[in-house]
C-alpha positions as CSV (number, residue, x, y, z in Angstrom):
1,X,0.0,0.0,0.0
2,X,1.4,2.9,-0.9
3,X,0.5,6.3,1.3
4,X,-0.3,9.4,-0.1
5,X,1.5,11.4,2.1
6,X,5.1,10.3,2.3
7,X,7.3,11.7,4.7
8,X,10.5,10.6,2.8
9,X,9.5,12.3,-0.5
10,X,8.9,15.8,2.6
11,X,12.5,15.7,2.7
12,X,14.0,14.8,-0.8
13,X,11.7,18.1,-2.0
14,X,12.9,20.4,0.8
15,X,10.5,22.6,-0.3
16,X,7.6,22.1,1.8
17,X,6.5,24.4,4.6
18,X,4.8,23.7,8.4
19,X,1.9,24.6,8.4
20,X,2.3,27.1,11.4
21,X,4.4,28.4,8.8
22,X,1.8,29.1,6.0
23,X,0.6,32.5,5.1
24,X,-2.8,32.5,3.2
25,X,-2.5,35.5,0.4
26,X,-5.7,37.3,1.3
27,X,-5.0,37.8,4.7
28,X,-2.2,40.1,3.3
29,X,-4.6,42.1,0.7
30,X,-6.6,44.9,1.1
31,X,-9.2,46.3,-1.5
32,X,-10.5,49.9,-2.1
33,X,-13.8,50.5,-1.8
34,X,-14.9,50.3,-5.2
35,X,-12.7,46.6,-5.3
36,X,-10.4,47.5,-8.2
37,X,-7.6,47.8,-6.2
38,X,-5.4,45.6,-4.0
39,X,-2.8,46.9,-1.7
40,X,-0.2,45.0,0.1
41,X,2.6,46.3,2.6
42,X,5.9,45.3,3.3
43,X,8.0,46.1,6.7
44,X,11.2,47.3,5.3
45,X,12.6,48.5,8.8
46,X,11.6,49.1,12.2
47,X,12.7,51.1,15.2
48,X,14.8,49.6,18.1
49,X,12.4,50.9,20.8
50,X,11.0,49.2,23.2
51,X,7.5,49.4,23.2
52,X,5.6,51.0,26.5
53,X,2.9,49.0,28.4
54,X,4.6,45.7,26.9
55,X,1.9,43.9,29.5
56,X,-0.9,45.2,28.4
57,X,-0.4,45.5,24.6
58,X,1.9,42.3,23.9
59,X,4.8,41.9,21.6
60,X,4.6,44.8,19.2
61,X,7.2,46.5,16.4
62,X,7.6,50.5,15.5
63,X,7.4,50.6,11.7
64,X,9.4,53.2,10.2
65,X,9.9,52.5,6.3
66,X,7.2,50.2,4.3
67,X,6.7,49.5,1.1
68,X,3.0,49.5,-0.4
69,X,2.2,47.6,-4.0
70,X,-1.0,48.5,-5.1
71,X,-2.2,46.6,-8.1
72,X,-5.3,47.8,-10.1
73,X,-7.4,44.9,-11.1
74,X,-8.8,46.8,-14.3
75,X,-5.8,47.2,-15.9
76,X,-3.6,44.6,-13.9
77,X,-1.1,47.2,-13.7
78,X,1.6,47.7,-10.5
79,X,2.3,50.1,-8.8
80,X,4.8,50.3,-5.7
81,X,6.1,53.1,-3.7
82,X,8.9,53.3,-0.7
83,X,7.4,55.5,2.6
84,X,9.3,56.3,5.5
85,X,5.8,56.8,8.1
86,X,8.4,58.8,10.9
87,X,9.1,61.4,8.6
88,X,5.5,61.7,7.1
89,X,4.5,61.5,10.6
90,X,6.4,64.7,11.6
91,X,5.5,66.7,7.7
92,X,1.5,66.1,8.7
93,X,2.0,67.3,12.6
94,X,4.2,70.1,10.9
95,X,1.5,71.1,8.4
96,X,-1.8,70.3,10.0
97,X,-0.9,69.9,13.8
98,X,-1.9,66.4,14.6
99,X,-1.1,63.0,13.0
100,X,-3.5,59.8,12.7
101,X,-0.4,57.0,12.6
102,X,0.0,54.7,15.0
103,X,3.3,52.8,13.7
104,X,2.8,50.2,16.4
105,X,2.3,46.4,14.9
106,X,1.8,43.3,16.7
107,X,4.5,40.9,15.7
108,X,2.4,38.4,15.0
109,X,0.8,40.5,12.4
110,X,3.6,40.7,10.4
111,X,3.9,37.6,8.3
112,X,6.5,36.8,6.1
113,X,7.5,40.6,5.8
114,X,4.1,41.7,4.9
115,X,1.9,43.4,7.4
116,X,-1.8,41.4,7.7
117,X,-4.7,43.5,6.0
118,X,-6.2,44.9,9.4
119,X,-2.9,47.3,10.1
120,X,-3.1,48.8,6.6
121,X,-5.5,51.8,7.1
122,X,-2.9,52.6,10.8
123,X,0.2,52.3,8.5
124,X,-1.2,54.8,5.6
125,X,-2.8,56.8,7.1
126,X,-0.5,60.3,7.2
127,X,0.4,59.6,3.8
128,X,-3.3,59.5,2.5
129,X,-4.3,62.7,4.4
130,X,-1.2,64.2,2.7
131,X,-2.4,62.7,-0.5
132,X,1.0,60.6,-1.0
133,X,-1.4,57.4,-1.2
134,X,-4.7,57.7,-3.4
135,X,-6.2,54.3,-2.5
């Protein structure tokens, strides 16, 4: 009898992941309102503070640079840009005396790189007001 789910043939591919592991796509994607666009965002560095109230709030990250790919589904083209959320941070409180951001992620919303589709409106939201993102 031979099994379906060989453990030997796991390891001759290498290329198989744990399930813990796995990421499902859509849990990365976020749509516009009208649903023809997608945007996904990736952590490109984070600040080396240590986050206050650690026992009330969990583990959590400061974002500081991110990178959003927004894809319109109409056209299927791509479009990415680099942000670096301190500095719009500071331009908004500069120009309009307040800022919306809060840069603070749970790690265990970051997968793989990518921030999960919840956090997405916290991350841009300095950069839309400022008109940076049109989403």
């Amino acid at each position: 009898m031979v099994s379906l789910v060989d453990s030997a043939s796991d390891e001759k591919v290498g290329s198989r992941i744990k399930f813990e592991e796995f990421t499902d796509e859509k849990t990365l994607l976020s749509y516009n309102a009208f649903g023809s666009k997608q945007m996904k965002i990736k952590v490109l560095e984070v600040s080396d503070e240590n986050p206050v109230l650690q026992w009330k709030f969990g583990d959590r990250v400061k974002v500081t640079k991110i990178l959003v790919t927004v894809k319109h589904l109409t056209t299927q083209e791509i479009e990415e840009g680099e942000f670096n959320i301190e500095e719009i941070e500071l331009e908004l409180s500069e120009k309009r005396h307040y800022s919306s951001t809060n840069r603070w992620i749970p790690v265990n919303e970051i997968k793989n790189g990518y921030v999960t589709r919840p956090y997405h409106t916290r991350l841009i939201s300095d950069a839309a007001a400022l008109d940076y993102i049109v989403f």
